[in-house]
TIFI-64928 format. One record per residue (C-alpha): x, y, z; residue in three letters. Coordinates in steps of 0.001 Angstrom, whole numbers, padded with zeros to 6 digits, always signed. Example, Ala and Ser with C-alpha at 12.3 -4.5 7.8 and 13.67 -1.06 7.14 Angstrom:
2
+012300-004500+007800ALA
+013670-001060+007140SER
This chain:
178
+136645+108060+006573UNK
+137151+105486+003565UNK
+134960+102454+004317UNK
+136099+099581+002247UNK
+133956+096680+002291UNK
+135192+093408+004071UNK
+135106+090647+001276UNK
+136204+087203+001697UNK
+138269+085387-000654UNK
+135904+082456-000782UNK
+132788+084495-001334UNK
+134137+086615-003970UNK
+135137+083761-005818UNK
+131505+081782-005225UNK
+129365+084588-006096UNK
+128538+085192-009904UNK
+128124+088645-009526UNK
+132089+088596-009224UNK
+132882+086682-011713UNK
+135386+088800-013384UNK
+137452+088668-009927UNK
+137762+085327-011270UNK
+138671+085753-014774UNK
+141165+088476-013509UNK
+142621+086105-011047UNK
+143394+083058-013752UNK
+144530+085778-016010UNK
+146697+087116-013448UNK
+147486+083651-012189UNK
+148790+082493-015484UNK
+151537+085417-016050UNK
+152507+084714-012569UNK
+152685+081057-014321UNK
+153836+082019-017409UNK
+150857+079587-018637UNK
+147961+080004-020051UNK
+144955+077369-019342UNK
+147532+075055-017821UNK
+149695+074824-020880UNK
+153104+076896-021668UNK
+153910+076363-025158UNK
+152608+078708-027833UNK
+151195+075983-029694UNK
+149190+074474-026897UNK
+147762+077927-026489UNK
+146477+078397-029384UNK
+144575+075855-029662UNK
+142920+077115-026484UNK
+142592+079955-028215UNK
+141000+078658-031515UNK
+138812+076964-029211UNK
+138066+079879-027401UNK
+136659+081596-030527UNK
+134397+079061-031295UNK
+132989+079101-027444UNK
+132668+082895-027683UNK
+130561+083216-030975UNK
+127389+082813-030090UNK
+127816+084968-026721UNK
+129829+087913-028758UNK
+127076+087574-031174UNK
+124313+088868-028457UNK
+125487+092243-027563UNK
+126048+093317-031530UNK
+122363+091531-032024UNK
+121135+093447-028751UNK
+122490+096947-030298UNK
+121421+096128-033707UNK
+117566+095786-032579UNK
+118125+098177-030264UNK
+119678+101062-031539UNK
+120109+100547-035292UNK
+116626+099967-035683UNK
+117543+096389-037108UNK
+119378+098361-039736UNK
+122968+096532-039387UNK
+124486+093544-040394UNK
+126414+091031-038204UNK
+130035+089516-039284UNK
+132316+087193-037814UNK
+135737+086330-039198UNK
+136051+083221-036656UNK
+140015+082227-036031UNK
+142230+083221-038308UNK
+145876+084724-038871UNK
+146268+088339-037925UNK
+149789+090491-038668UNK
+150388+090548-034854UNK
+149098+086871-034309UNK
+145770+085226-034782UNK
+142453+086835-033878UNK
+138716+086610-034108UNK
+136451+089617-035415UNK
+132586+090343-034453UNK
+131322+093239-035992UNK
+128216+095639-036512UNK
+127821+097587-039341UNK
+124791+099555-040781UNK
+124154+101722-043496UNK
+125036+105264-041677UNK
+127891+103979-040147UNK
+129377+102929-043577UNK
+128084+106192-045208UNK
+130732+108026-042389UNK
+133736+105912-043528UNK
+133648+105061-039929UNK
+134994+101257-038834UNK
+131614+098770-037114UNK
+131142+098074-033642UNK
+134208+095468-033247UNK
+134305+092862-030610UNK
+138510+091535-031163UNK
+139843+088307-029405UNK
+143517+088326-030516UNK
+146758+086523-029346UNK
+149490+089061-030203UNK
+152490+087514-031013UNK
+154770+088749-028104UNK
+151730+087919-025266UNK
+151742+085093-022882UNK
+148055+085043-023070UNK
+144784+086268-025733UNK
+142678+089481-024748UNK
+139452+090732-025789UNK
+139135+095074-027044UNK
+137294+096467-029627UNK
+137972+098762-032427UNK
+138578+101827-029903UNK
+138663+100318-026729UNK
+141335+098518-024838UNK
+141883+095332-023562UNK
+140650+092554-021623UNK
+142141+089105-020516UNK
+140266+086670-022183UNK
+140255+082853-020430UNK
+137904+081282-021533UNK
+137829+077291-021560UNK
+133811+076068-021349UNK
+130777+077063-022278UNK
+130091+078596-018720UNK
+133219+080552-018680UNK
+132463+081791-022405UNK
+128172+082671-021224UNK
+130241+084614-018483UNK
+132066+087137-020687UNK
+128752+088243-021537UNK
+128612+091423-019676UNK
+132417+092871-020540UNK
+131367+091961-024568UNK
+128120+094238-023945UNK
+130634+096729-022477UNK
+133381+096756-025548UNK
+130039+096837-027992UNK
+128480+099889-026207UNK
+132230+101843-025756UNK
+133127+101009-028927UNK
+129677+102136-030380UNK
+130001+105524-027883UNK
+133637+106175-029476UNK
+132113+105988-032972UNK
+129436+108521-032372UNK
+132163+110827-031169UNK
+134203+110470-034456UNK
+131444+111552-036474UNK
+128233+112531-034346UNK
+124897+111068-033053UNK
+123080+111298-036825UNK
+124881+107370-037450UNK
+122626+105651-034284UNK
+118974+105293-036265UNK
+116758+105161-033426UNK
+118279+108529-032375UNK
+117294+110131-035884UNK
+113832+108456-035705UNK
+112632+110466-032720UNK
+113858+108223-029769UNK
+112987+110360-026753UNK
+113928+109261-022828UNK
């Protein structure tokens, strides 16, 4: 027998551990729409989304930081393009990069927040993951990406030690044991 838990509307929505039920529903809300933060015209997004890059930065910031200390031994070096133009429509680039990873010919840890040119709406992927809605339009909203950012950082990191091999995560290499 499937049991399937019995979850309100209202407390799905109120509880912060959910909060991506949220972010799905505006994202899904607005292609219903055919809006995006309350605004239609490509324009008018993206200036949501320019401002949406400069919400994100510190939070996209953490998880590369958080993997850099943690894993690269404080090795790598944090970038960050902020909003610009993109050849399929404007994006934003966080990235980790350290020494072994750069010795592979390997791309860095990416965190992307692009607006494609044919999309109603921007998304959030890295360099070898997919994508993710991305509506974000305060500082809350922007804190609450937190945990899918960690999640493109570490998949994206996991799919670069499978195109070359473990030998590119220093703390790995310097005798990390579990």
């Amino acid at each position: 027998m499937l049991l399937t838990p019995r979850v309100t509307y209202r407390w799905a929505m109120d509880n912060s551990a959910h909060g991506y039920l949220t972010e799905l529903l505006r994202h899904f809300a607005d292609l219903r729409d055919r809006t995006h933060g309350g605004v239609s015209s490509r324009p008018d997004k993206e200036r949501l989304f320019s401002a949406a890059v400069e919400l994100l930065d510190p939070v996209a910031r953490q998880p590369l930081a958080e993997l850099n200390a943690g894993l690269l031994l404080g090795t790598g070096e944090i970038g960050a393009t902020g909003y610009r133009p993109a050849t399929d429509g404007t994006e934003a680039l966080w990235t980790l990069s350290w020494p072994e990873q750069r010795a592979t010919g390997i791309e860095p840890v990416t965190i992307r927040a692009f607006y494609g040119l044919t999309f109603s709406h921007p998304h959030l992927a890295g360099a070898t993951t997919g994508a993710w809605p991305l509506n974000v339009f305060t500082e809350q909203q922007a804190a609450a990406t937190l945990p899918t950012l960690r999640a493109i950082a570490a998949a994206d990191l996991h799919n670069l030690v499978f195109q070359r091999d473990y030998r590119i995560i220093p703390a790995v290499t310097n005798g990390w044991k579990p």
